[in-house]
N, C-alpha and C positions, 0 to 999 in steps of 0.2 A: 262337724266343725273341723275334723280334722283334715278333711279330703277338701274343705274348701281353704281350709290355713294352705294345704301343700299345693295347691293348684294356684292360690295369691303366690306362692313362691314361684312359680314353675312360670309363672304370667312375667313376674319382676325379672326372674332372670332373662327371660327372651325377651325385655325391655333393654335390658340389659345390655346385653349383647348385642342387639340390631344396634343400638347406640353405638354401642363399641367399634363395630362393624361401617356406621357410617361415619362415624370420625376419624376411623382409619383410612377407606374412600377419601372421605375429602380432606384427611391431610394429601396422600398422593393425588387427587386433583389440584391442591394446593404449591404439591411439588412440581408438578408437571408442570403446570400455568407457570410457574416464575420461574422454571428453564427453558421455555420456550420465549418467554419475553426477554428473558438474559442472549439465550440466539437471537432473537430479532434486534434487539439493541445492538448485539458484534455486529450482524450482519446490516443492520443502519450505517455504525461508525465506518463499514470497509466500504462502503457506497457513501455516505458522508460527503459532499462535494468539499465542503467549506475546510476540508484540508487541501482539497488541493484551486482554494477558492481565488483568484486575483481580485476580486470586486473589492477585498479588506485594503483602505486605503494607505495601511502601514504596510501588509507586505506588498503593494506595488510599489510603494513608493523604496523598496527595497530592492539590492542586487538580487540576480539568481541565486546566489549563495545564503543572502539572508533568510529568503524564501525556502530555500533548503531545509537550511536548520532550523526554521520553524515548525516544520514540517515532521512528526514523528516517527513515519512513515519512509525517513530520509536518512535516518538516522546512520546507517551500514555508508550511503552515499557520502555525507556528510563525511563521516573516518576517514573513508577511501581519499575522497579530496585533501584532508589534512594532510594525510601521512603523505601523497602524493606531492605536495607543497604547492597544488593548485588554489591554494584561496585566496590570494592576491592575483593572479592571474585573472579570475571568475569574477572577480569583484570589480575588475578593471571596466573602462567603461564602455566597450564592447560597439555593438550588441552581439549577444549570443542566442542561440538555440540550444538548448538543453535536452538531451532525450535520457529524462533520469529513471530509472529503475528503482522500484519499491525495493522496499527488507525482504520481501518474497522472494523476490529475485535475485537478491545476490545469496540467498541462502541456497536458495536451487544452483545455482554456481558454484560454489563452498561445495555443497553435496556432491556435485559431477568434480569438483577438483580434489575430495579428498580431503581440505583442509575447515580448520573450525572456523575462522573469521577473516579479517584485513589482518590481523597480528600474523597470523601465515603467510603475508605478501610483503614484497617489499616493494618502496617507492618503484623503483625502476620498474618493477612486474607491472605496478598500476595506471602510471601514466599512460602508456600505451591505449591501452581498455579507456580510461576516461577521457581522454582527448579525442577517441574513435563516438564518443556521444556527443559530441560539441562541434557545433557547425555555428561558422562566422555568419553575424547578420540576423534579425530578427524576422523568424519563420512561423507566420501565423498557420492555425490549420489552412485556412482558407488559400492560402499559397501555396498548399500541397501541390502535388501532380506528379505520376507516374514518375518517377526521373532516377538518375544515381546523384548525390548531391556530396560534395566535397568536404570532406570533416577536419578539427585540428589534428589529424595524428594521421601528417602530410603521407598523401600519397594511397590515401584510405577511403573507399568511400561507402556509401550507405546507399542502401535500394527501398526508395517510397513503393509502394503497391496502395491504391487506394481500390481493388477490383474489389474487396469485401471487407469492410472495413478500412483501416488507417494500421498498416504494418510496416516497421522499419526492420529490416532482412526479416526474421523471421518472431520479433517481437510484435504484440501488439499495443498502440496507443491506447491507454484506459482512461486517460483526461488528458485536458489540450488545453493550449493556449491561457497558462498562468503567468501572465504579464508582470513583468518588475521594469525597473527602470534601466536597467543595462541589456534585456532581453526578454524571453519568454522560454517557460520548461512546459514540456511535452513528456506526460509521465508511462512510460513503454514497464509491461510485465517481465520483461526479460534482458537481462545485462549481454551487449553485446561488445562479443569476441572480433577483435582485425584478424581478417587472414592474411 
């Protein structure tokens, strides 16, 4: 009796503990799965079109600027415009071309200059840089072609490569043709510098 009571224990514990064992298993299956679906969600929303969507009949029916600041993703852009005292200019009725730079990319900028944000620049610094993005006239992709094309920040120009992909100097176009009603933005990885 005795050897079968401690053998019923010896049976419960290693119930026991497989239990234990598998509920620890699949809590971290449990954890894994729902950070891997937390990454595929980020990695959804940074591929996401419908941020940078024009088919939304409110933001076409808006300036590039409107556009902008809708746009979360603009938000660094967005500043830079203020502080630059470009948003009546942007808003004007144009048309423009816009080759706007993610948060990514003016952050990779900040990091190669040293500084934390737009609060380290001043108007003067920035106009330069943002009129060197903005070219007169509404420039669909489809009107691309190999060329240097003339930008607001006179006397400066931009070199289209379309040989692999869609690159302006040395950015790449990541969406195109987000139509507003004074233009279209053309959203480039990387904030470009006038030489």
């Amino acid at each position: 009796m005795k050897t079968k009571m401690k053998n019923i224990m010896v049976a419960l514990t290693l119930v026991i503990s497989v239990t234990a064992v598998s509920a620890t298993e699949l809590n971290k299956s449990v954890l894994l799965e729902t950070s891997i679906e937390n990454t595929l969600e980020l990695e959804a929303w940074m591929l996401n079109e419908s941020y940078f969507d024009s088919k939304d009949t409110k933001m076409a029916s808006g300036t590039v600027v409107d556009i902008a600041v809708a746009n979360p993703d603009f938000s660094i852009l967005v500043e830079a415009v203020k502080k630059a005292g470009l948003v009546d200019a942007l808003s004007a009725e144009g048309p423009f071309t816009v080759f706007a730079p993610t948060n990514a990319a003016f952050e990779s900028l900040f990091s190669q200059l040293g500084v934390s944000g737009i609060k380290d620049l001043t108007a003067e610094q920035l106009m330069p840089i943002l009129t060197y993005h903005v070219v007169s006239g509404k420039v669909m992709s489809t009107d691309l072609s190999n060329t240097m094309v003339s930008t607001l920040n006179e006397g400066h120009k931009l070199k289209v490569d379309l040989s692999n992909g869609v690159k302006i100097n040395d950015s790449n176009v990541v969406a195109a043709d987000i139509a507003g009603k004074n233009g279209v933005i053309h959203v480039i990885d990387k904030v470009l510098i006038p030489e």
